[in-house]
C-alpha positions in Angstrom: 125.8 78.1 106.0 125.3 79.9 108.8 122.0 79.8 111.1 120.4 83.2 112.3 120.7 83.2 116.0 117.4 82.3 118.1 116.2 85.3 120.0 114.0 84.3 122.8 111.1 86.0 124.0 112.3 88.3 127.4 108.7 87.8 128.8 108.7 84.2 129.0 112.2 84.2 130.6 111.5 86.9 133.2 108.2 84.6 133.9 110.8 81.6 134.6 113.4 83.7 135.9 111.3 85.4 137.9 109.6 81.6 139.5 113.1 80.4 140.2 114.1 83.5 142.0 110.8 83.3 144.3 111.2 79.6 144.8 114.7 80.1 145.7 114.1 82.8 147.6 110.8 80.9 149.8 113.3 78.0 150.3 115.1 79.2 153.5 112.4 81.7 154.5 110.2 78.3 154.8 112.1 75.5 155.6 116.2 76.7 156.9 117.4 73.3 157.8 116.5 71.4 154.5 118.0 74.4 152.9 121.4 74.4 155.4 121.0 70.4 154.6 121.8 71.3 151.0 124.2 74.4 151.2 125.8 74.1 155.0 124.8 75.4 158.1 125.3 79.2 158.1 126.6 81.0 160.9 123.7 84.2 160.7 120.2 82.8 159.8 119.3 86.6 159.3 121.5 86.6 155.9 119.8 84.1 154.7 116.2 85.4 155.2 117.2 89.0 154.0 118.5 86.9 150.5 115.5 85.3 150.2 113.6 88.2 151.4 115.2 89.9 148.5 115.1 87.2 146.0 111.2 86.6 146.6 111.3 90.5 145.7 113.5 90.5 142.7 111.5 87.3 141.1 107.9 89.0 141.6 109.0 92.1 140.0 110.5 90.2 137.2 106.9 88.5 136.5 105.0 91.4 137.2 107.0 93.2 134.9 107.0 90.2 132.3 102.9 91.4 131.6 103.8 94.9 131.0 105.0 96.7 127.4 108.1 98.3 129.2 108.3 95.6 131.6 110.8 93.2 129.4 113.4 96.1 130.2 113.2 95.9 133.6 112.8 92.2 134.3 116.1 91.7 132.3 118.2 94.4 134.0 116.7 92.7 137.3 117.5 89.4 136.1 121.3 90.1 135.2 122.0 91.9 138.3 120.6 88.9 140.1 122.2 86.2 138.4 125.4 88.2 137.9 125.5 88.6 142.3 125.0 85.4 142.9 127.4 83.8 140.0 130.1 86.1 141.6 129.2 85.3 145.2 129.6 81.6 143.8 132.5 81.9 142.6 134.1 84.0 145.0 133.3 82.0 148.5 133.2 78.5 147.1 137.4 78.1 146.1 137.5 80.1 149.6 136.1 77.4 151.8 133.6 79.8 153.3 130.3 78.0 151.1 129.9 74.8 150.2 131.0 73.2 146.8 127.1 72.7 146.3 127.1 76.5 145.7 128.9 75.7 142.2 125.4 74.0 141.5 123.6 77.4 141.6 126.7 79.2 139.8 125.3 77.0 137.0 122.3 78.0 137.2 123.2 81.6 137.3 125.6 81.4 134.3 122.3 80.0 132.5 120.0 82.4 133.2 122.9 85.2 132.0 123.2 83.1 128.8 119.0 83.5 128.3 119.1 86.6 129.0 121.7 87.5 126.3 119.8 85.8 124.2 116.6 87.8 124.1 116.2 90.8 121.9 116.3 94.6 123.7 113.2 95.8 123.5 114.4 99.7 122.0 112.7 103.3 122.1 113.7 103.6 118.6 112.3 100.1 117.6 109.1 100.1 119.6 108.5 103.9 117.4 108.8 102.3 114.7 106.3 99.5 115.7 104.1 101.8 116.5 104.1 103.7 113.2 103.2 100.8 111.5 
């Protein structure tokens, strides 16, 4: 017998998504050499504070949006375009030698956050009209 697939709810995960993407973001913005510690020194300090300029951006929008009716939408296609990035950014520079293996850590993390995503329902015009008939 087969079980019916568990949706999960796109609000909680854009909540979570959304706090992992502002922490991650705040890491090298705060504190650059625990976070070079980790990943390797980097050669332009300004890339990393414009990517965790920009995830501290892509994270509040997804929990701001995480409150809203519509919002689910938009946190997901901001949480798939995130996570896709950076898995592909992963898996590009790692086997290249020009980021450290440690990057493959995140790459997990990324391919997790895909796989939650895909597993929440799309919110629909045509199903949210017929909510609202009811």
């Amino acid at each position: 017998m087969r079980r019916p697939k568990v949706r999960e709810s796109a609000d909680g995960i854009a909540v979570a998504h959304g706090a992992f993407n502002v922490v991650g973001g705040l890491w090298p913005l705060v504190h650059l050499r625990s976070f070079e510690w980790v990943f390797g020194p980097k050669t332009d300090d300004w890339l990393q504070m414009t990517t965790g300029g920009l995830l501290v951006s892509a994270g509040l929008v997804q929990i701001a949006a995480a409150s809203d009716p519509q919002g689910a939408a938009h946190a997901r296609r901001v949480g798939l375009g995130t996570a896709l990035t950076l898995l592909a950014v992963d898996l590009v520079y790692v086997p290249k030698g020009r980021i450290r293996a440690t990057y493959l850590l995140d790459a997990v993390m990324q391919t997790g956050w895909i796989a939650a995503w895909l597993r929440t329902t799309w919110p629909t015009s045509e199903g949210a009209a017929r909510c609202a008939d009811r």
